[in-house]
C-alpha positions as CSV (number, residue, x, y, z in Angstrom):
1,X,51.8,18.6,-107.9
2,X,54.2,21.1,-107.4
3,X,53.8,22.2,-104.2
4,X,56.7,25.2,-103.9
5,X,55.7,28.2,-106.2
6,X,56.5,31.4,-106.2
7,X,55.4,34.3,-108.2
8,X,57.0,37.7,-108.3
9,X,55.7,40.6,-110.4
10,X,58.4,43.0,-111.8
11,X,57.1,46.7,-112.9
12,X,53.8,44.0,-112.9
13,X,51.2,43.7,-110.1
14,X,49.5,40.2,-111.0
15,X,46.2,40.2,-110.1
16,X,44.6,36.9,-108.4
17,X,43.5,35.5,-111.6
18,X,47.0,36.0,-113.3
19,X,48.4,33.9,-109.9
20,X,45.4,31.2,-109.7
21,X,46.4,30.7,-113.8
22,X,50.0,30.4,-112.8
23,X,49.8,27.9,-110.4
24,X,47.1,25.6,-112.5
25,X,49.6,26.0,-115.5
26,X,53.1,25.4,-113.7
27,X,51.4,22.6,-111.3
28,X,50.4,20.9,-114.6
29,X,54.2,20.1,-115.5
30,X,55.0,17.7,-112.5
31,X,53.6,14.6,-114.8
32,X,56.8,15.1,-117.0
33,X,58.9,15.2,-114.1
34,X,60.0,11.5,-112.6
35,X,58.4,10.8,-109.4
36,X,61.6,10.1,-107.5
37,X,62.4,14.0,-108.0
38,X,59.0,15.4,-107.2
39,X,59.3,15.7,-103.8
40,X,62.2,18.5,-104.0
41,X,61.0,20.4,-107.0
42,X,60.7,24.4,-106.3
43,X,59.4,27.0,-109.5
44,X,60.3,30.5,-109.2
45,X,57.7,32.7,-111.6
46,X,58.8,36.0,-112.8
47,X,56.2,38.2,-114.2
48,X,57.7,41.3,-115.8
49,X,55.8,44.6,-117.7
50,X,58.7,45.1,-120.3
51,X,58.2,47.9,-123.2
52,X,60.1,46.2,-126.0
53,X,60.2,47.5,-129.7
54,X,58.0,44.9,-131.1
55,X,54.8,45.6,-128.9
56,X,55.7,42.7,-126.3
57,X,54.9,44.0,-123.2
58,X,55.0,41.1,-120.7
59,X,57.4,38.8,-120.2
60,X,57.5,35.3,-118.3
61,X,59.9,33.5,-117.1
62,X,60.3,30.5,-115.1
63,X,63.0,28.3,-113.3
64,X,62.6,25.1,-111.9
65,X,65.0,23.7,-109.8
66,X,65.1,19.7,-108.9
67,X,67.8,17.4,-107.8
68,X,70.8,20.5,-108.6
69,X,69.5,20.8,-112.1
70,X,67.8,23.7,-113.0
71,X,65.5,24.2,-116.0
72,X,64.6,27.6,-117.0
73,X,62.2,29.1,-120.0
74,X,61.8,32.6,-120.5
75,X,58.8,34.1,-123.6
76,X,57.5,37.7,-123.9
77,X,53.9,38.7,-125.7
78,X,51.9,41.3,-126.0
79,X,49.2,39.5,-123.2
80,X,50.8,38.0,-119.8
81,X,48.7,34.7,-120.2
82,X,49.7,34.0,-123.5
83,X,53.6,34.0,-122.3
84,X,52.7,31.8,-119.6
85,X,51.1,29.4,-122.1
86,X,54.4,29.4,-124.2
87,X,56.7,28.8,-121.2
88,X,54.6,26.3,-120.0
89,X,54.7,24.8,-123.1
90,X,58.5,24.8,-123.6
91,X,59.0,23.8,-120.0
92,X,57.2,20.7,-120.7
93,X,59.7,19.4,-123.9
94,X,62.7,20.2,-121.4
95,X,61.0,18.1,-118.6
96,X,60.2,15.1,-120.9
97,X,63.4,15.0,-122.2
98,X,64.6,15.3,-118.9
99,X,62.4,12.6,-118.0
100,X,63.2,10.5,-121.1
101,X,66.9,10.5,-119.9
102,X,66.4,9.1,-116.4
103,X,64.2,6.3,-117.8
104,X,66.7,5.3,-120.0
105,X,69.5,5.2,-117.5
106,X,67.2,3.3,-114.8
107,X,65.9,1.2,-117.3
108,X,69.3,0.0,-118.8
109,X,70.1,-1.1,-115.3
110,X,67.3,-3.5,-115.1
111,X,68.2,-5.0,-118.3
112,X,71.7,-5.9,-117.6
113,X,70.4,-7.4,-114.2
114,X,67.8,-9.7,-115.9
115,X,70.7,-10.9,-118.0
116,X,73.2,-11.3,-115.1
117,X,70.6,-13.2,-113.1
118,X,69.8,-15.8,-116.2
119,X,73.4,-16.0,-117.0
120,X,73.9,-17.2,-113.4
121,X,71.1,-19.7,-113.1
122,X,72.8,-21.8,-115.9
């Protein structure tokens, strides 16, 4: 779980069920993050109330940062909630590919050492 979160309103007071949905939705993401980098993780949330031309008035944004990578996604809606729901859900492709490229580094390494160690034992 991600333990450091913190949420800032903009021109947006968020009200305790805006933060309790925050935190259930951001916490959600540390399974697509490798467990070797969950330890140092830190999400800053920033709420905004934005007047835009096409009726989205909120906007959402949200940067993790782990391991000096940071991984940001920013949405804006006409509901608050619902741009949380889309960042969340575009946080969670970055973090899996993020994810997906560790593995494949780590798990290269193992490979080559199965092969070194049967090579050897001839």
């Amino acid at each position: 779980m991600i333990n450091q979160i913190s949420i800032t309103g903009i021109q947006y007071d968020p009200d305790e069920a805006t933060k309790k949905y925050v935190i259930k939705k951001i916490s959600r993401l540390d399974r697509y993050i490798p467990r070797r980098e969950r330890q140092s993780i830190i999400a800053e949330v920033i709420l905004r109330g934005v007047d835009r031309s096409h009726g989205n008035k909120y906007e959402a944004e949200v940067i993790i940062e782990m391991h000096g990578k940071v991984i940001t996604a920013k949405d804006s809606t006409v509901n608050m909630l619902a741009a949380l729901d889309i960042v969340e859900a575009k946080l969670a492709a970055q973090l899996h590919t993020h994810k997906s490229e560790v593995r494949s580094r780590r798990s290269g390494r193992r490979v080559l050492a199965r092969f070194k160690r049967s090579g050897s034992a001839d």
